[in-house]
N, C-alpha and C positions, 0 to 999 in steps of 0.2 A: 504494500500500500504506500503510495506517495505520502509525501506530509502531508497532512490536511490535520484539521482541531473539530473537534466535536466538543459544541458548547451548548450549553441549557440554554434557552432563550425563550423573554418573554414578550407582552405588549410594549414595554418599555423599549427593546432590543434596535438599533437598526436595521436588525437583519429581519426580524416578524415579514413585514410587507415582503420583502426579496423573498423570502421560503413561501410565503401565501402564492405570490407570482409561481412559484416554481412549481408548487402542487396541484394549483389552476390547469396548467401546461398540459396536465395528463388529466387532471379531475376537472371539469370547467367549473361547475358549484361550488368547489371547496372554498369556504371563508372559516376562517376562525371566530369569530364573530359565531359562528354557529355554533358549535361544540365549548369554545373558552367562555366560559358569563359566570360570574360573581359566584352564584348560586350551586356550582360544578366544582367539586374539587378532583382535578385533573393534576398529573406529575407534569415538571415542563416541558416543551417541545423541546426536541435536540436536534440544533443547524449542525449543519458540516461546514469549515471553510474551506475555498483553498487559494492562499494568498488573498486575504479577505474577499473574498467573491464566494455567495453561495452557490454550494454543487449538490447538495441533498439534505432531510430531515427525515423527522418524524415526529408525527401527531397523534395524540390520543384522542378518544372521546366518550363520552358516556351511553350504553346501551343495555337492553336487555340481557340476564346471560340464560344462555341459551337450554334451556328444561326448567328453567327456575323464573318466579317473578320480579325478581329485582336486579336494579340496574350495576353493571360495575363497568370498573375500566376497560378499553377494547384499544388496541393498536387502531387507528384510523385510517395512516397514510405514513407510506413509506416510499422515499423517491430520493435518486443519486440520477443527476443529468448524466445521459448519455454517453460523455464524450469520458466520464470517469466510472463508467459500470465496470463489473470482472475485475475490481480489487481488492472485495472482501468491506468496501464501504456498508453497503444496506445490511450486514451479516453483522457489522460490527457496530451499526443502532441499533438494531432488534437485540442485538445483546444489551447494550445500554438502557435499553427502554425498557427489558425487562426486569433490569434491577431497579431500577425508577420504581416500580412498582410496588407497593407497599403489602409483602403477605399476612398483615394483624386486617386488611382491610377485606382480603376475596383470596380463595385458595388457586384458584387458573386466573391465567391472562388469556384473551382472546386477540382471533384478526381475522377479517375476511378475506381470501387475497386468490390472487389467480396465478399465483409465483409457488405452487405447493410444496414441491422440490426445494425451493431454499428455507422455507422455515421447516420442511422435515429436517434438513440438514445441522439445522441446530436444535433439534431436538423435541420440535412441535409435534402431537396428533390429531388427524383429523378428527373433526364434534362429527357426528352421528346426526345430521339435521339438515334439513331440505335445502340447496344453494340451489343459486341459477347454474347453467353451464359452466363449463371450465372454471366456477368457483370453488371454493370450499369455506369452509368454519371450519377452523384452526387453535387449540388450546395449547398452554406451556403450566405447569406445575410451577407455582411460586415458592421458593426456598423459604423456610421458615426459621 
């Protein structure tokens, strides 16, 4: 992996608007505005730089978990620009973001994703629950 930093980042951040742009890119709807509000207690998003320039992140958000009725945290959005995929970048937020995650709060972390193959590879199982095509529902066991 090139140097690049992986930093928490929030509304406050210069970088918020640059990672929303970058997650737009592939998601058009995604605003944080939608998932970040007062009310949500969310882990922070973690930018990637490189040579301060964002090249990827990752967001959480709050959702149903899935056979049960209440909400917890879910990976929302995972994205490394293009030009710096195949260096173990997005392998090595989904790591970060899983420790972000607090296990006194929810025993799994979830994600919805169409990338199955890479969070098998670190150790993800597929959920047992209706997805569209080429998607899945994805859990990881929270360290305690």
């Amino acid at each position: 992996m090139q140097k690049v930093i992986f930093r928490n980042c929030d509304e406050s951040s210069p970088y918020w608007s640059e990672l929303e742009d970058l997650f737009q890119s592939e998601w058009s709807g995604f605003k944080f505005k939608d998932t970040y509000k007062d009310c949500v207690q969310l882990p922070p998003v973690i930018v990637v730089l490189r040579d301060n320039v964002v090249i990827g992140g990752l967001a959480y958000s709050h959702f149903q978990e899935p056979h049960q009725v209440r909400d917890v945290v879910w990976i929302n959005a995972v994205y490394v620009d293009a030009q710096w995929r195949g260096q173990g970048i997005a392998s090595e937020l989904i790591s970060r973001g899983v420790k972000q995650v607090s296990s006194t709060v929810q025993t799994q972390l979830y994600v919805y994703t169409n990338v199955m193959e890479l969070y098998q590879g670190l150790g993800w199982s597929v959920v047992d629950i209706d997805s569209e095509a080429n998607h899945k529902v994805m859990s990881i066991e929270l360290i305690r």
